[in-house]
C-alpha positions as CSV (number, residue, x, y, z in Angstrom):
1,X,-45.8,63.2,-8.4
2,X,-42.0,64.9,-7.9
3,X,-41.0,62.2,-5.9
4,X,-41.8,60.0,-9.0
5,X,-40.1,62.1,-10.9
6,X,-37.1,62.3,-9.3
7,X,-37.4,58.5,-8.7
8,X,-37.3,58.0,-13.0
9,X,-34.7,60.6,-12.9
10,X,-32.3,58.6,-10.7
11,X,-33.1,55.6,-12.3
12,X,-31.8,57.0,-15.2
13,X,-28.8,57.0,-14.5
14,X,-28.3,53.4,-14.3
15,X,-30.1,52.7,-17.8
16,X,-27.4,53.4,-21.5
17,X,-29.9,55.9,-22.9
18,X,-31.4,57.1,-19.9
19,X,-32.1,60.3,-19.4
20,X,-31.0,62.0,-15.7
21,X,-31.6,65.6,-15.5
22,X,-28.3,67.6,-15.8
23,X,-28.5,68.0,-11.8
24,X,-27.9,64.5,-11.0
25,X,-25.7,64.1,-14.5
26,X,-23.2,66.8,-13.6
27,X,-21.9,65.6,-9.9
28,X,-21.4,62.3,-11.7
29,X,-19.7,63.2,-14.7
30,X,-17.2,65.6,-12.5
31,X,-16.5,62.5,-10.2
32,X,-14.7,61.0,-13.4
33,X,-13.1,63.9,-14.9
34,X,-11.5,64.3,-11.4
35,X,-10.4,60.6,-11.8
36,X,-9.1,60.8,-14.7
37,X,-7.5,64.8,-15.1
38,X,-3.8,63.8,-13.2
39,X,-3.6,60.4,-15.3
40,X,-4.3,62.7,-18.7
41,X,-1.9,65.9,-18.3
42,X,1.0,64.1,-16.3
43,X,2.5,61.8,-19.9
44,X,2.2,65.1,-21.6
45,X,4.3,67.4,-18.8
46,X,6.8,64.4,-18.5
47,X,7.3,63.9,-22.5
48,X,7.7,68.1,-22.6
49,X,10.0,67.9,-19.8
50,X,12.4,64.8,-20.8
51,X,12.6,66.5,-24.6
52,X,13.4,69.6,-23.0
53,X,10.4,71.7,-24.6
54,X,9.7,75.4,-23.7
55,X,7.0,76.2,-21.3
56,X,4.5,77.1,-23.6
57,X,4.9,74.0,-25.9
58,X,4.1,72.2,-22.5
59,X,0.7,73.9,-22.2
60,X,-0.1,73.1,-25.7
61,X,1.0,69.6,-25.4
62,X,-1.7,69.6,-22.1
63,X,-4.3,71.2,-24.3
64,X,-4.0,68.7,-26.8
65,X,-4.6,65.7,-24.2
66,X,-7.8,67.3,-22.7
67,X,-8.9,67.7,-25.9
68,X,-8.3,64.3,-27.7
69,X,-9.4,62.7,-24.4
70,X,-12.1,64.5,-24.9
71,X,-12.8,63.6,-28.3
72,X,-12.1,60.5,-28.0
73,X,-14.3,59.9,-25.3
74,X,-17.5,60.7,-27.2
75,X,-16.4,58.9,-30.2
76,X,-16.5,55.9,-28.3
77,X,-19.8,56.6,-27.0
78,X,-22.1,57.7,-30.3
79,X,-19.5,55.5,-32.9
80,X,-19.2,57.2,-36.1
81,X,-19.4,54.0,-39.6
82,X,-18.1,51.9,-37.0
83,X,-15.7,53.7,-35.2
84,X,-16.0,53.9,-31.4
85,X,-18.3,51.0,-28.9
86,X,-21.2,52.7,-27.9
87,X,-20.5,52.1,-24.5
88,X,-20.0,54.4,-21.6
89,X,-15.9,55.0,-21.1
90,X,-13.5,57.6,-20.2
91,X,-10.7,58.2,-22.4
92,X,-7.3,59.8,-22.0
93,X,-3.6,59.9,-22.8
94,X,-2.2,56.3,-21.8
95,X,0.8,55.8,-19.2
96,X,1.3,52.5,-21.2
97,X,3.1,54.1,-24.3
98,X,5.6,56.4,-21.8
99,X,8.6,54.2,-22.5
100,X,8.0,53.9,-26.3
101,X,6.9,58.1,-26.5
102,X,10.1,58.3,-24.6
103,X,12.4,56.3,-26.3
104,X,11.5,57.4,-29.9
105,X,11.7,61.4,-28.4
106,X,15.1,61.1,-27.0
107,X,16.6,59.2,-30.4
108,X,14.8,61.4,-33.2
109,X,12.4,64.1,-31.6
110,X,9.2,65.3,-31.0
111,X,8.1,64.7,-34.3
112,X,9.2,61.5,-34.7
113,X,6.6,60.3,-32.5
114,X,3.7,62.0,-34.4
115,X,5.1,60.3,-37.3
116,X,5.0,56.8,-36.0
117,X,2.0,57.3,-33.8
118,X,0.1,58.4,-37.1
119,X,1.3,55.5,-38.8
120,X,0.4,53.3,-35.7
121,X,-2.9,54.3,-35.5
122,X,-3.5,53.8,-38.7
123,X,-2.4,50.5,-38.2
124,X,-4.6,50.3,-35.2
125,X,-7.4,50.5,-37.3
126,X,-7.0,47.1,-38.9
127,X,-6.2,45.6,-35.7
128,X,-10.5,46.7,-34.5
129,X,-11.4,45.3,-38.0
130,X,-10.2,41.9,-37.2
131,X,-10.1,41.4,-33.9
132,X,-12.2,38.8,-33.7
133,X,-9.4,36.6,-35.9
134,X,-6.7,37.9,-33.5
135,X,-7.7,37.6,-30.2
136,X,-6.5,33.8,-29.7
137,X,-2.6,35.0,-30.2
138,X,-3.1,37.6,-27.6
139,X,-3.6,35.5,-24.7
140,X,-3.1,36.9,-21.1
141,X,0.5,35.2,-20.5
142,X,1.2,37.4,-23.4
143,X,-0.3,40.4,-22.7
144,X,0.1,40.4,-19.0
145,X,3.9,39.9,-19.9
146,X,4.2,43.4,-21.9
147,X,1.6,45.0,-18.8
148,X,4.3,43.6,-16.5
149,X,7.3,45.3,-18.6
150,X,5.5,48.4,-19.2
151,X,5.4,49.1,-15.1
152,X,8.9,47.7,-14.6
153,X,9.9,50.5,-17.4
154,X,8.3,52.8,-15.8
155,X,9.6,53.2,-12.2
156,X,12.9,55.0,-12.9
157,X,10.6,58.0,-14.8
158,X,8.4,58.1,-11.0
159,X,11.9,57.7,-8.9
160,X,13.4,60.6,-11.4
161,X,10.2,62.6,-10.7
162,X,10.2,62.0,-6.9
163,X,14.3,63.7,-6.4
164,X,13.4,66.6,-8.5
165,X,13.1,65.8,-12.1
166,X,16.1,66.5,-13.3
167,X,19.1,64.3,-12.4
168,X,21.4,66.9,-13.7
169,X,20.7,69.2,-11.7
170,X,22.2,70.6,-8.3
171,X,20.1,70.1,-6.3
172,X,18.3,66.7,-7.6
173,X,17.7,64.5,-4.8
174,X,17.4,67.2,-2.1
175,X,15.1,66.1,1.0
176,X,12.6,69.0,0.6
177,X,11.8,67.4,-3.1
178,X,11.6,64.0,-1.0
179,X,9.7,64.9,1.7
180,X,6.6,66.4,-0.4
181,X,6.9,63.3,-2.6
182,X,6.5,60.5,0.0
183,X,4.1,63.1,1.7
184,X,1.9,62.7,-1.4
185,X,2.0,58.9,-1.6
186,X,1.3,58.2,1.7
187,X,-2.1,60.6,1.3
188,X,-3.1,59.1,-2.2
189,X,-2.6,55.7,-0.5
190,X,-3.9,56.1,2.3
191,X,-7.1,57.6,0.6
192,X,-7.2,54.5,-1.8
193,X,-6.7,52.1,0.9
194,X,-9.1,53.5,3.8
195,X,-11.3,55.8,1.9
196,X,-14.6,55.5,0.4
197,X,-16.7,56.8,-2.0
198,X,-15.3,59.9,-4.1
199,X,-12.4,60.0,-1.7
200,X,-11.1,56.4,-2.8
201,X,-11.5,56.7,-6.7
202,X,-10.2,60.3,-6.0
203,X,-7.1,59.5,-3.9
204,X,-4.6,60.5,-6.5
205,X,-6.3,64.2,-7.1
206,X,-6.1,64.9,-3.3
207,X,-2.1,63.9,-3.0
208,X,-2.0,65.7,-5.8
209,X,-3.9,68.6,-3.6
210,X,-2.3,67.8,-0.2
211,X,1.8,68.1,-2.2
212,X,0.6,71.3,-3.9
213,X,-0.2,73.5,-0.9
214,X,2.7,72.4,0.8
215,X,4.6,72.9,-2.4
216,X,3.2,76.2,-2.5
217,X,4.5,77.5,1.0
218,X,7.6,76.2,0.5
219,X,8.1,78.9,-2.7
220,X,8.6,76.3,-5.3
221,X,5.3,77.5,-7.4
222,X,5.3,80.0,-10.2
223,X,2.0,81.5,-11.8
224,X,3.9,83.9,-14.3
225,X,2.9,81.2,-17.1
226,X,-1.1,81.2,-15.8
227,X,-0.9,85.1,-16.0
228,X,0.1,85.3,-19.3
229,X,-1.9,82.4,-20.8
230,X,-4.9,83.6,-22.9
231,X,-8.6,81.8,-21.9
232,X,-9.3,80.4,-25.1
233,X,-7.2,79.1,-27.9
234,X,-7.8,77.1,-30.7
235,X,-5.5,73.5,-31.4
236,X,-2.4,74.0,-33.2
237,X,-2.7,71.6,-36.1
238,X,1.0,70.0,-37.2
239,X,2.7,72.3,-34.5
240,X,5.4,70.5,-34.9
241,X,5.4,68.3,-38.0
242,X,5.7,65.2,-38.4
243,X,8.9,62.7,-39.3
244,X,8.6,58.8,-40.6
245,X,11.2,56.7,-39.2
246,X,10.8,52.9,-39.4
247,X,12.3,51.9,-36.0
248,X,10.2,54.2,-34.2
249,X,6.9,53.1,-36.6
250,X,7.5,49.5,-35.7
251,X,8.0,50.4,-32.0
252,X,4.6,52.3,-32.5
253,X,3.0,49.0,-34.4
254,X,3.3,46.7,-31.5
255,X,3.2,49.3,-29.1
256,X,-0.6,49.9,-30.5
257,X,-1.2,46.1,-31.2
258,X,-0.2,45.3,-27.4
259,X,-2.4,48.2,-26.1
260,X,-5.4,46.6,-28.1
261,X,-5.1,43.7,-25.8
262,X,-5.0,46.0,-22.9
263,X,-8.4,47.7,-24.5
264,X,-9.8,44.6,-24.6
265,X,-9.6,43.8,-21.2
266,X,-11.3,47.4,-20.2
267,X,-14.2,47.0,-22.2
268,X,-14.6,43.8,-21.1
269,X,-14.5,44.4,-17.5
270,X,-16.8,46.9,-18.2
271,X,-19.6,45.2,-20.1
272,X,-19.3,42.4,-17.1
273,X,-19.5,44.5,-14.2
274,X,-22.1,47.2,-15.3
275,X,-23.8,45.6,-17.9
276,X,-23.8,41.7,-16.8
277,X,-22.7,40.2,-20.3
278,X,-19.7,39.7,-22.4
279,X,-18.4,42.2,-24.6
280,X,-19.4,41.7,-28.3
281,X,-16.3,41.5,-31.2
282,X,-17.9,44.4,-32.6
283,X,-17.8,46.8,-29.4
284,X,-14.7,45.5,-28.9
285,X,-13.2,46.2,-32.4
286,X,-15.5,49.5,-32.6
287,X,-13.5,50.8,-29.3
288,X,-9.9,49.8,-30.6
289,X,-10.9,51.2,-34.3
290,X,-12.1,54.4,-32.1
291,X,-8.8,54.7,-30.8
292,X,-7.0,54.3,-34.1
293,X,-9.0,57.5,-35.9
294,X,-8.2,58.9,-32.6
295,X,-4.5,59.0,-32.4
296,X,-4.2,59.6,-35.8
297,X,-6.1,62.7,-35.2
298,X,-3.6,63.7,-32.3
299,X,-0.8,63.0,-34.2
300,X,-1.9,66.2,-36.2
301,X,-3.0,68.2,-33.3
302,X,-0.1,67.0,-30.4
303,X,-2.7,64.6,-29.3
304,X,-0.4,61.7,-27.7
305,X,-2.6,57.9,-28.1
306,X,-5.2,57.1,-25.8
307,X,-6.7,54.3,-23.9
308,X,-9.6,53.7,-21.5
309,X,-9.0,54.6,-17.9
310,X,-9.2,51.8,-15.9
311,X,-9.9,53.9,-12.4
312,X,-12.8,55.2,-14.7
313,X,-14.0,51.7,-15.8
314,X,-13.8,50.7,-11.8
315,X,-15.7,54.0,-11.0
316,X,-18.3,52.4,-13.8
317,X,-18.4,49.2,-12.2
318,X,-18.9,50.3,-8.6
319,X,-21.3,53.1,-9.1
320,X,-23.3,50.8,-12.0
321,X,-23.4,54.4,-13.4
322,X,-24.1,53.8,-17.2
323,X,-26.2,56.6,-18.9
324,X,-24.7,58.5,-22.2
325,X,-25.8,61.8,-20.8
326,X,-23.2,61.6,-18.1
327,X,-20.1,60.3,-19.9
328,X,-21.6,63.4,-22.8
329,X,-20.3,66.2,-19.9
330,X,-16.9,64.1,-19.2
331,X,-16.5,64.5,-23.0
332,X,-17.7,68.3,-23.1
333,X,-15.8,68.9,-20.4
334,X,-12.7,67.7,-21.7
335,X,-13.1,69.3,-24.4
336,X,-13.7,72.7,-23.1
337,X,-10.7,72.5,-20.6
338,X,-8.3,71.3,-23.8
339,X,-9.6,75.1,-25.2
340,X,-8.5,77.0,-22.7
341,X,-4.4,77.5,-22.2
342,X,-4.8,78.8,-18.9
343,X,-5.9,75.3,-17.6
344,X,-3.1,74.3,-19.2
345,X,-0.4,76.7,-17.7
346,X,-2.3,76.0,-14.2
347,X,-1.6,72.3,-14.6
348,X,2.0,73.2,-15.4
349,X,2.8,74.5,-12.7
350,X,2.3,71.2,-10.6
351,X,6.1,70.4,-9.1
352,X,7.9,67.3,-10.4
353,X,8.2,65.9,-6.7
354,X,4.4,66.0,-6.1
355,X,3.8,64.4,-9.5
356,X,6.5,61.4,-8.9
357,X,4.8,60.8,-5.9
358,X,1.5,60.2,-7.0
359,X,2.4,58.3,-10.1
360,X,4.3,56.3,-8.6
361,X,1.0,54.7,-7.4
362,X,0.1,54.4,-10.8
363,X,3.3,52.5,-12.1
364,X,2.6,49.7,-9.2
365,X,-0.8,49.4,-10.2
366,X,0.1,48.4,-13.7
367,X,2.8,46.0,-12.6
368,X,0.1,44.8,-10.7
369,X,-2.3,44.2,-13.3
370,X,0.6,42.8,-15.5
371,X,0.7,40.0,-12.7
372,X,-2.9,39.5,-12.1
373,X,-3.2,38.9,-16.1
374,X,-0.5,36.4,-16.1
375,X,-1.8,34.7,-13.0
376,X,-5.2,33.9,-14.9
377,X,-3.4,30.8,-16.8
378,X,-1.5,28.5,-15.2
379,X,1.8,29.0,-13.9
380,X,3.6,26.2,-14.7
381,X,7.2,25.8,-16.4
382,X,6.0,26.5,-19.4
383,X,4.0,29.9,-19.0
384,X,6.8,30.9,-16.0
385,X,9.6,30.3,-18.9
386,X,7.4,32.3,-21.1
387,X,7.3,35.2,-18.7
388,X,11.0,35.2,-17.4
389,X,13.1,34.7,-20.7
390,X,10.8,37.6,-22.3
391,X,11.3,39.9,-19.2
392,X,15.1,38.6,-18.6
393,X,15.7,39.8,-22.4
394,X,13.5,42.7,-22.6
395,X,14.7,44.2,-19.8
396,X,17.8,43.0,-19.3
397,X,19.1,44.4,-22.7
398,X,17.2,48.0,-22.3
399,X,19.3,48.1,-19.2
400,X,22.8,47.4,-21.2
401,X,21.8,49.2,-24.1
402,X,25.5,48.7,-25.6
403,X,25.3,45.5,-25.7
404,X,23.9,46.0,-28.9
405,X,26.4,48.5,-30.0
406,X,27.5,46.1,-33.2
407,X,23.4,45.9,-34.6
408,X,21.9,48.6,-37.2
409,X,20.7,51.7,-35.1
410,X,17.3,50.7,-36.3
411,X,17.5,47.6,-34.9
412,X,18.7,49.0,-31.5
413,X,16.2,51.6,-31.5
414,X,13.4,49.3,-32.3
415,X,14.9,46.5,-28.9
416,X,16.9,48.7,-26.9
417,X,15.5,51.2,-25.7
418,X,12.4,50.1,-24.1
419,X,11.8,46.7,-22.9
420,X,8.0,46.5,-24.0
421,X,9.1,45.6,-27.8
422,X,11.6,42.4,-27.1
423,X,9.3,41.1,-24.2
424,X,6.3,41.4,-26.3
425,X,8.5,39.6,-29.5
426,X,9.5,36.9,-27.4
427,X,6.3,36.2,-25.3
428,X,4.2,36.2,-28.6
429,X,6.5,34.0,-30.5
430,X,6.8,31.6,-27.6
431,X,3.5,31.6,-26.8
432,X,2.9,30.1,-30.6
433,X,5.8,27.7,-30.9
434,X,5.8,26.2,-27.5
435,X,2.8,23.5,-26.9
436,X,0.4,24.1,-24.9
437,X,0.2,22.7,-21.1
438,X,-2.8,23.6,-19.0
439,X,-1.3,21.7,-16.0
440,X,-0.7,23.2,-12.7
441,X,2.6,22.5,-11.4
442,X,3.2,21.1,-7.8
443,X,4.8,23.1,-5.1
């Protein structure tokens, strides 16, 4: 009769609304929030760092992930008048908008990108209401185009990160800061590569690990911050305001609009590999609409936006791990480590090298996907074209920023300071103006 039991119970946790007791639940849900906790604090510690924020602004900024990653993450799985999927998915603080959060931080501040990310969202919204209309101009030569741009604009932040974290500094590029970097890439790779199980989806977290400790005896660690840090603290709503300014809304706008294309992709995968079916128009507008109230939200709390995980959604696939009750802890979790600002301090005090060196990992995996997106039409001369005038132009001029000294600042805010804007302008439009040609061209 208990082996029954036990049998129904692990059953469970292959069926939506199944019902595993918390034993089996809990070792599952952990297995996520360990897969997904560097991905969520690290954009927050490198947005606090680049701005120059204090310490403690840093730990709130951290909070605030957790906890709209946690939020955000339950949303999507009991949807609220239409907001969210109601499909199993973890949720956290996207890589993908570094370059934007980045570029609109460094030209107006900190809350300048509140401002447009509330406005974004918002904008986000309508984007899940229609989706269904707006899929066709979002095909993958486009959207693997901005994927692509997005990883290319990323790889000075992980280089930066890997000498130190501060190029200004004395002693940026010293061979101790090296040395614990590539130390923690060659562990999170080789755990990725030759692992299997919880050490594979988990290979980041034990770099991560493996840099600290040596980190540690080297005397670069300081827990003053995680002695002083209460246990429990409540969010800090509109900590630090919010400013509207339309170069860094627009930047926002497409920014969100090119992430919904990214979105659609992770759901999808998801709904094919663990639940054997396309995903509907309305999951897939319910999950970008999720994501809309959700970043609007954060914008008020020092939430930064949001996207599903994709080493979560192949933890989902592999495992065929589906029920609510687990993804329900991830969320609580989440939640409960975004309350408590000694989490927060302990995650601060992770050096830049050892984060560089597991990010970096990161980067190349959304180049990669970039690629593998593009690849899934053919690649003749007139997708290649597509793809190399938007990336020749999009990155190209974020790299000679002055050669657009002579344009209104807007306009050189909104093109030249990331390359993910022009690339996605271009692709989009040339995409729609260019006729289509399914042929394969001949080596």
């Amino acid at each position: 009769m208990i082996n029954k039991k036990v049998e129904r119970s692990d059953k469970a946790l292959f069926e939506l609304n199944g019902k595993p007791s918390w034993g089996l639940a809990f070792p599952q849900a952990m297995q996520h929030v360990l897969a997904m906790l560097v991905g969520n604090i690290t954009p927050p510690i490198l947005i606090a760092q680049l701005l120059g924020l204090p310490e403690s602004d840093k730990i709130i900024l951290m909070q605030a992930a957790m906890l709209i990653g946690g939020i955000t993450t339950l949303i999507q799985l009991f949807p609220v008048f239409g907001f969210g999927m109601g499909l199993p998915n973890v949720m956290g603080v996207a890589f993908a908008y570094m370059p934007i959060l980045s570029a609109i931080g460094l030209s107006y501040g900190i809350k300048a990108i509140f401002g447009a990310q509330l406005v974004g969202a918002f904008a986000s919204i309508f984007i899940g209401m229609f989706i269904g209309k707006l899929r066709k101009f979002f095909p993958p030569i486009v959207s693997g185009t901005v994927v692509l741009s997005i990883g290319l604009s990323l790889y000075t932040t992980a280089i930066n990160y890997m000498a130190g974290g501060n190029a200004n500094a004395d002693d940026f590029g010293k061979t101790q800061y090296w040395i614990v970097a590539l130390v923690v890439l060659a562990v999170t790779l080789a755990c990725s590569l030759f692992g299997k199980g919880y050490i594979k989806v988990s290979g980041m977290l034990i770099g991560i690990g493996v840099g600290y400790v040596i980190a540690l005896f080297m005397g670069d660690i300081s827990f003053d911050n995680v002695v002083s840090s209460s246990w429990l603290a409540l969010p800090r709503f509109m900590k630090w305001g919010i400013e509207f300014h339309p170069s860094a809304i627009i930047s926002m706008i497409l920014m969100y609009i090119v992430q919904a294309v990214q979105t659609i992709g992770d759901v999808s995968s998801t709904t094919i590999g663990a639940f054997n079916r396309e995903a509907t128009d309305k999951e897939l507008g319910g999950a970008i609409k999720g994501q809309g109230i959700c970043g609007m939200l954060g914008a008020c709390m020092g939430g930064l936006p949001t996207d599903p995980y994709s080493q979560n959604v192949g933890l989902i696939v592999t495992t065929k791990v589906i029920a609510k009750r687990v993804f329900t802890i991830v969320g609580v979790i989440m939640i409960a480590a975004g309350l408590c600002p000694k989490f927060g301090a302990l995650m601060t005090t992770i050096p830049y090298p050892v984060l560089g060196g597991a990010t970096v990992t990161v980067f190349a995996a959304i180049t990669m996907s970039g690629i593998q997106l593009i690849s899934q039409q053919p690649l003749n001369y007139r997708n290649k074209m597509i793809v190399g005038i938007a990336l020749a132009l999009g990155v190209g001029i974020s790299t000679v920023t002055k050669s657009l000294q002579f344009l209104p600042v807007d306009v050189q805010n909104i093109i030249g300071k990331s390359p993910i804007v022009l690339a996605f302008a271009i692709a989009f439009v040339l995409n729609i103006i260019v006729p289509e040609d399914n042929s394969v061209e001949e080596d």
